[in-house]
C-alpha positions in Angstrom: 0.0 0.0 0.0 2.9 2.2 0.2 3.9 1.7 -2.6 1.0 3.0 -4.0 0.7 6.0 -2.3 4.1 6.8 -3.1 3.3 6.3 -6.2 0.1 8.6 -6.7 2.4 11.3 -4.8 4.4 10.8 -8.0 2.2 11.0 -10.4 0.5 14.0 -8.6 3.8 16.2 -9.1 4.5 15.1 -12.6 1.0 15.9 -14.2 1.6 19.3 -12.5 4.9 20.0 -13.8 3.4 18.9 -17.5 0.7 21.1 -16.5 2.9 23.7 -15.8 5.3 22.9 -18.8 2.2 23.4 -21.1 1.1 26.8 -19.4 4.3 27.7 -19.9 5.0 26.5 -23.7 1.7 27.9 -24.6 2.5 31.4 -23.0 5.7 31.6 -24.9 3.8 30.3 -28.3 1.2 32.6 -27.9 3.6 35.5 -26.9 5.7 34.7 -30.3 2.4 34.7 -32.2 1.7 38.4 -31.1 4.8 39.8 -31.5 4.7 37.9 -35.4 1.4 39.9 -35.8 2.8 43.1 -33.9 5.7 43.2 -37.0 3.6 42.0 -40.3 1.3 45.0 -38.7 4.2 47.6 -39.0 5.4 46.4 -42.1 1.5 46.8 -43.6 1.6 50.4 -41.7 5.0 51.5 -43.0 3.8 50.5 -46.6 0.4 52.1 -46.5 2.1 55.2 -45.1 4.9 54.8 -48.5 2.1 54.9 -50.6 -0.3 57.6 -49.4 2.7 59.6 -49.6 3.0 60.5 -46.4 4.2 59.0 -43.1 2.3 57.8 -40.3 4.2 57.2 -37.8 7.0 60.1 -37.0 10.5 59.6 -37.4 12.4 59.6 -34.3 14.0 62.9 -33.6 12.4 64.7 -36.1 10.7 68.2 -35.2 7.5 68.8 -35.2 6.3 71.0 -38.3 4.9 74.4 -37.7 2.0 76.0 -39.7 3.9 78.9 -40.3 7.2 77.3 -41.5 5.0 74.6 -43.7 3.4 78.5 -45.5 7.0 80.0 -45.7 8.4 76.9 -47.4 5.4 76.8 -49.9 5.9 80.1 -50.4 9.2 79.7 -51.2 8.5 76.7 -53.3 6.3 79.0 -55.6 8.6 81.6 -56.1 11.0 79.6 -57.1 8.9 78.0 -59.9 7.8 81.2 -61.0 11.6 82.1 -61.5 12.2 79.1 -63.1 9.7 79.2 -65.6 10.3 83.4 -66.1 14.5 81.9 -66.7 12.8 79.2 -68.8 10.5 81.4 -70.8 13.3 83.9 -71.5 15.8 81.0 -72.6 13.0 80.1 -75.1 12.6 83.5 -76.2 16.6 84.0 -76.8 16.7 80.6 -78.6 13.7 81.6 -81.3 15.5 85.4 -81.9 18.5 83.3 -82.6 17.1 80.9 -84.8 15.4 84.2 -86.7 18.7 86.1 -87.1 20.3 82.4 -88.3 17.4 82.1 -91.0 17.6 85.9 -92.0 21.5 85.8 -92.5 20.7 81.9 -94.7 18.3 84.3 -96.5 21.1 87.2 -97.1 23.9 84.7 -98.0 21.8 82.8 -100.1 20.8 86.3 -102.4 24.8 86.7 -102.3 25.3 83.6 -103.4 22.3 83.0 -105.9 21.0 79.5 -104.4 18.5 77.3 -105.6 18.9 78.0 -109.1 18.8 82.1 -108.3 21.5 84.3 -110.0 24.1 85.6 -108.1 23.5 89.4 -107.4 26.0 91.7 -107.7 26.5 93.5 -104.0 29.1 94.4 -101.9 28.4 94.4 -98.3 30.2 97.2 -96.5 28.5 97.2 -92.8 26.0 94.9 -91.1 24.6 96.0 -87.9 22.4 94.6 -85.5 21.5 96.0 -82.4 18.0 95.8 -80.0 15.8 93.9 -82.8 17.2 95.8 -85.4 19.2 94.8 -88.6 21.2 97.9 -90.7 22.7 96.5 -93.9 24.4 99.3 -96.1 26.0 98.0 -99.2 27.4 98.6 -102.8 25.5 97.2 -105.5 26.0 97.6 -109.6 22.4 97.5 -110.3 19.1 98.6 -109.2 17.8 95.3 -109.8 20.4 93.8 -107.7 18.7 95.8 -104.7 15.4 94.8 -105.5 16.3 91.6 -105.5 17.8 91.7 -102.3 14.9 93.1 -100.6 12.7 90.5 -102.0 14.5 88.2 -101.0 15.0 89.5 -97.5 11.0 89.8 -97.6 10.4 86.0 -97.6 11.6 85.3 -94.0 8.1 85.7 -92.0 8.7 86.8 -89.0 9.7 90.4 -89.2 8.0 92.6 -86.8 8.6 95.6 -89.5 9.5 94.5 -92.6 13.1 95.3 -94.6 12.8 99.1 -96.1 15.2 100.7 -98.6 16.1 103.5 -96.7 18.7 105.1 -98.7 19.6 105.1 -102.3 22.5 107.2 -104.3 25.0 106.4 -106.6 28.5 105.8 -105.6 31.2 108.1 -107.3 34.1 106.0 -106.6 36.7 108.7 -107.5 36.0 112.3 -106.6 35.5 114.7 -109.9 34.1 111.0 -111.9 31.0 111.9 -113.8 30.2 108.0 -114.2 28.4 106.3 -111.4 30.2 103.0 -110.1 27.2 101.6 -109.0 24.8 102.1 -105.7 25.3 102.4 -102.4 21.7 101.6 -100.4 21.0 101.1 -96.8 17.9 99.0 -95.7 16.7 98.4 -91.9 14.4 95.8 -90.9 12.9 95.1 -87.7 13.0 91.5 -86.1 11.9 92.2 -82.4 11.2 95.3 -80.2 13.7 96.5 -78.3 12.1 94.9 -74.9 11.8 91.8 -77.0 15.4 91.0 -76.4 15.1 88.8 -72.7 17.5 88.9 -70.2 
């Protein structure tokens, strides 16, 4: 009989340490579960935040963002864009004036030259000016024809805000006392842009 007791005494204190082994296996399980769920939970919250565009949770140390500083910055923000589109607009500006002056010199050299199956005219260029939008070309030529051609030719380019003018006509006396004109000496102005038109 002894034995037995001695024996249920055993049993007694092993099916409470199992007991006990099982409380505590399942605390530890459960607490692993949670703390699994706690970090696919931040993972979910730190990509919703990503892709809304803004964060959810604050970064450590950072400062806490005043109204007025948030308006100053914004402020700032705009000004800058509207500098950078003025810088951008007046680059654009520049670029087109250049490209005009390029196609109105093609236009010039080409009458010089006689291109695309033109005769050659017969000019001599003597000064070329321009200055704020305004082109000066004063020349020799043998003929009157020759100018008129010139002109025309000078008239094709579209985008003149006045168009080329002879301004000046006489014949050239090469020698002084020569009663025989050597040929014509003509100025002709044309306006490409106003004189505000020019950008920074």
């Amino acid at each position: 009989m002894l034995n037995w007791l001695q024996n249920a005494a055993h049993r007694s204190k092993r099916t409470r340490r199992n007991i006990q082994l099982s409380m505590g296996t399942g605390l530890l399980l459960g607490l692993g579960i949670i703390g699994q769920q706690e970090l696919f939970a931040l993972d979910e919250l730190a990509t919703t935040a990503h892709v809304q565009g803004s964060a959810i949770l604050p970064l450590p140390g950072a400062m806490p963002a005043t109204p007025s500083a948030d308006a100053k910055a914004l402020t700032d923000a705009k000004k800058t864009v509207a500098d950078l589109k003025a810088r951008q607009a007046s680059l654009a500006r520049r670029q087109a004036q250049r490209e005009d002056i390029s196609e109105v010199q093609a236009a010039w050299r080409m009458k010089r030259e006689g291109r695309n199956g033109e005769a050659p005219t017969a000019f001599a260029l003597r000064t070329h000016q321009f200055q704020n939008g305004l082109f000066t070309w004063e020349g020799l030529a043998e003929q009157s024809h020759d100018v008129s051609a010139l002109l025309q030719g000078l008239n094709r380019f579209p985008g003149w805000l006045q168009a080329p003018v002879l301004v000046q006509v006489q014949s050239d006396l090469n020698v002084p006392g020569s009663v025989a004109p050597k040929g014509l000496v003509f100025l002709i102005q044309a306006k490409l842009y106003d004189k505000q038109g020019a950008g920074s």
